[in-house]
C-alpha positions in Angstrom: 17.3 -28.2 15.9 14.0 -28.8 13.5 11.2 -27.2 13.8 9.5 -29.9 16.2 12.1 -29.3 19.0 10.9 -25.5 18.1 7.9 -25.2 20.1 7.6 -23.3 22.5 6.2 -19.8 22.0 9.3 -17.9 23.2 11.7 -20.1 21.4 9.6 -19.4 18.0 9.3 -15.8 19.1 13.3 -15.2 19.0 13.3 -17.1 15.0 10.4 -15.7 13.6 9.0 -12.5 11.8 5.5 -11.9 10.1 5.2 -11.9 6.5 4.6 -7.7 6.2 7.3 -7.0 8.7 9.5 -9.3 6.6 8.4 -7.2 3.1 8.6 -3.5 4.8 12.3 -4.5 5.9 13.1 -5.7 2.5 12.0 -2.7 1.4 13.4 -0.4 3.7 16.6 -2.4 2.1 17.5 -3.5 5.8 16.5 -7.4 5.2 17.1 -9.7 2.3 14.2 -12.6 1.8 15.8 -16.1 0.7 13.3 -18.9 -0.5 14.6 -22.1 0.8 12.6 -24.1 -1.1 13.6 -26.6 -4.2 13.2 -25.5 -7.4 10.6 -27.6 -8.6 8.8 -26.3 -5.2 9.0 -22.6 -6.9 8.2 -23.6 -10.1 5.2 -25.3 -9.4 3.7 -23.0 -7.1 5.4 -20.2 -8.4 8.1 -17.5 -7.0 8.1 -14.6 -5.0 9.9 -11.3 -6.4 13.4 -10.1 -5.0 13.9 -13.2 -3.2 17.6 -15.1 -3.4 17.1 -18.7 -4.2 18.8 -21.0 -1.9 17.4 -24.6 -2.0 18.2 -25.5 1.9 18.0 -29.8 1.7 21.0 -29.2 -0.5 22.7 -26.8 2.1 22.2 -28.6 5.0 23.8 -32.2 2.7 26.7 -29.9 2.1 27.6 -29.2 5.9 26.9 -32.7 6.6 23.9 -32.8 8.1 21.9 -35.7 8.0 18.4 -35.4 6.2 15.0 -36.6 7.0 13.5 -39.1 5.4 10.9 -36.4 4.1 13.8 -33.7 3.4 15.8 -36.6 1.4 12.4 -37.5 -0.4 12.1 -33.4 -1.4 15.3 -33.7 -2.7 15.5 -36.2 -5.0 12.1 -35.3 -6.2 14.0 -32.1 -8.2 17.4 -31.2 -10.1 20.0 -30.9 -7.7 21.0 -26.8 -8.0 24.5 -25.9 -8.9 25.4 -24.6 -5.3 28.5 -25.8 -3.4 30.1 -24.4 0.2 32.0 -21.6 -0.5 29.5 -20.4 -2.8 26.7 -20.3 -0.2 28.7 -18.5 2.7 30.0 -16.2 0.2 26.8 -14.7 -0.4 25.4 -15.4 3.5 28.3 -13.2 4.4 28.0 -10.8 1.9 24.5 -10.2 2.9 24.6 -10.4 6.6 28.1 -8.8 7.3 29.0 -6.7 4.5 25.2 -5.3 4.1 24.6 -6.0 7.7 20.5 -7.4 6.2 18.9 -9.5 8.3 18.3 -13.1 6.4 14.5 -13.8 6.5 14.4 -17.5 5.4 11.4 -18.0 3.9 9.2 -21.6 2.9 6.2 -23.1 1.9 4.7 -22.6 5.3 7.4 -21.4 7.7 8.2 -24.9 9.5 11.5 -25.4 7.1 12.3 -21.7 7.4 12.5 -22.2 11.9 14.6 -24.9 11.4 16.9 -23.0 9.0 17.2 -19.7 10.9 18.2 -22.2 14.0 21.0 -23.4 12.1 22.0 -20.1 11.0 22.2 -19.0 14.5 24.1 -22.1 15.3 26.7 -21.3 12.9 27.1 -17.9 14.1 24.2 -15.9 12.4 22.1 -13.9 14.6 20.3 -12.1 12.4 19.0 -15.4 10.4 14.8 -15.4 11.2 12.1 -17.4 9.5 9.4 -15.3 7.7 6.2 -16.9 9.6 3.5 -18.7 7.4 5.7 -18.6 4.0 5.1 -18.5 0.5 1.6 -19.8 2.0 0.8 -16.6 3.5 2.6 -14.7 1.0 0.0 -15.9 -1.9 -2.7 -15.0 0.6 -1.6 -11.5 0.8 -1.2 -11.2 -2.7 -4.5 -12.6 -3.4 -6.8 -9.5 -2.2 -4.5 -7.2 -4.3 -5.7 -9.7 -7.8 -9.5 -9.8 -7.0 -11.9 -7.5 -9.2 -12.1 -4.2 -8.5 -9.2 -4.3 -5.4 -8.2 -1.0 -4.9 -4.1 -0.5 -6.2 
């Protein structure tokens, strides 16, 4: 499923979070946040704190998934990350079953992020949800906290 055949309100509804639900879980240590985005996405725009790093494209390429045109170009725009199968449902395990989290994917803007808590689902994840609006809305909550004279 990508985020397209996402569209209804319900359907979105059952995959997706806000952004300061998403943080007070993490916080509460119930949730774990993991940036799906490339590495040269996060190093460009920057990353967010106490997030696990797992660039999706190369994910979905593993399980043999066939790419977008767009996700392929994303991809081959950066360094392929040392990540293989095992490796990646080691630590989905360890977080979702053995911590019992729930896995708040999170993007740029949360389209990527839908279409990777599907997939979770599909491979027998239910607790996989998509952190609405992404690193997007992230840096705009962050942004009243850096302006002159915000209050801490």
């Amino acid at each position: 499923m990508n985020a397209e055949e996402i569209s209804s309100h319900d359907d979105r509804a059952k995959l997706e979070i806000s952004l300061p639900t998403a943080l007070e879980l993490c916080h509460l240590g119930l949730a774990t946040m993991i940036d799906i985005r490339q590495s040269f996405e996060i190093e460009m725009k920057g990353a967010i704190p106490d997030t696990v790093h797992v660039p999706m494209f190369e994910v979905k390429r593993m399980l043999g998934h066939t790419l977008t045109d767009d996700e392929q170009e994303i991809l081959d725009a950066g360094q392929p990350k040392d990540i293989d199968v095992t490796g990646f449902f080691t630590m989905i395990n360890r977080l979702h079953h053995a911590r019992d989290h729930l896995l708040l994917f999170i993007c740029n803007s949360g389209r990527r992020s839908l279409t990777t808590a599907s997939l979770l689902r599909s491979l027998g994840y239910p607790k996989a949800m998509s952190v609405a609006g992404g690193f997007q809305a992230w840096k705009k909550l962050q942004a009243p906290a850096a302006a002159p004279g915000a209050p801490c």
